[in-house]
N, C-alpha and C positions, 0 to 999 in steps of 0.2 A: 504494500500500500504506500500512497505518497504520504510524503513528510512537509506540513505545509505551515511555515511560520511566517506570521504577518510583523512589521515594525511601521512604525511611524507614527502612531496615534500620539494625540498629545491635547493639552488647554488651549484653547484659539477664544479670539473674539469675534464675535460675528461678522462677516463680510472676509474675516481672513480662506486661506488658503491653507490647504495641505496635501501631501502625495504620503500615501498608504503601498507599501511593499509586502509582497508574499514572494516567498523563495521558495522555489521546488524541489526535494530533491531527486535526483537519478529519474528526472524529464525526461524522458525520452519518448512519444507518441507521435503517431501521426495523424491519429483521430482522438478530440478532445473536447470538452466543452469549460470552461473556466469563468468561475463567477463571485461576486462581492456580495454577500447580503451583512444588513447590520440587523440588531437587537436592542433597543431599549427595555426595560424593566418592565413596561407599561405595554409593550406589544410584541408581535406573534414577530418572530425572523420574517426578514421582506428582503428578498432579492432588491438591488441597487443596480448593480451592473454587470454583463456576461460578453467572453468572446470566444469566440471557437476554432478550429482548424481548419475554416472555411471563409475563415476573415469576415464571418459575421459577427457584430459587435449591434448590441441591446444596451435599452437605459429602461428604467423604471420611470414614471411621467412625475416623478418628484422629487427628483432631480436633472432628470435632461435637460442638457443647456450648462449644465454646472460640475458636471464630471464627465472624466474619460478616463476608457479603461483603457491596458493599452499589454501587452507583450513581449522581453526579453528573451526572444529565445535562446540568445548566445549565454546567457547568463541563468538564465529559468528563474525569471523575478515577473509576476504579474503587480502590476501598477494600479493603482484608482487614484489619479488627481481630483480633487475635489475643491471650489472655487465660490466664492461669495456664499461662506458657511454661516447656516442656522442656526437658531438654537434646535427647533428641530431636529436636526441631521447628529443631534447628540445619540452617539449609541456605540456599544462594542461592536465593530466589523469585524467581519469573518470573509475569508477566502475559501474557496470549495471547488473542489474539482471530480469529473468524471473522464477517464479515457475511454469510453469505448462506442460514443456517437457523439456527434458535434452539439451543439445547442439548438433550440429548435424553438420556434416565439410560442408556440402553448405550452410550453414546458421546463424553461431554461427557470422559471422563476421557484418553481418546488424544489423547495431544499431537500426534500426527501429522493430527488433525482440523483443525488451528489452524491459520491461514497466516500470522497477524503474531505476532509475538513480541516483548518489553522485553529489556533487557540483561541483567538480572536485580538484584535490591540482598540485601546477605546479610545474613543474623541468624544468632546466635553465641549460646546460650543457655549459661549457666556453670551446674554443679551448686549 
């Protein structure tokens, strides 16, 4: 199974910026789906954003416009930039991966599609 550790969360003020890294290890697929969901306290895991071995890339409509996911293959580091931060968007993210079909728009957002999971890193957005 993968080994999937997230860094970068941290305290932000609102309107700031941050980029969230997940490192993979012993990457190696050709078929794959990759994706960001967070969790607050108060609600259910909600997929944010996914991309796949198809160079399909998904946003969740509550954030689109304000993050991008993006892909290290050389390095196997999946990214989430994330851009004119809420206090909303306060939540532990988590990175999740499936290798054995791509992403797919009725499906990339159930977490329960995903077989590896990160530990998750949190972000704290202040009014």
């Amino acid at each position: 199974r993968l080994q999937l550790v997230e860094s970068g969360g941290a305290s932000v003020q609102a309107g700031g910026s941050l980029t969230l890294s997940c490192t993979a290890s012993d990457f190696d697929y050709r078929t794959f789906c990759l994706a960001w969901f967070r969790q607050s306290p108060s609600k259910d895991r909600e997929a944010v954003a996914a991309l796949d071995s198809w160079d399909s890339e998904y946003y969740a409509a509550s954030v689109e416009g304000r993050v991008t996911i993006t892909l290290d293959s050389s390095r196997n580091i999946l990214s989430l930039r994330l851009t004119n931060l809420k206090p909303q968007d306060t939540a532990t993210y988590y990175c999740a991966a499936r290798v054995d079909r791509p992403c797919f728009r009725d499906d990339y957002f159930y977490s329960s599609e995903y077989t590896d999971w990160g530990q998750g890193t949190l972000i704290t957005v202040s009014p």
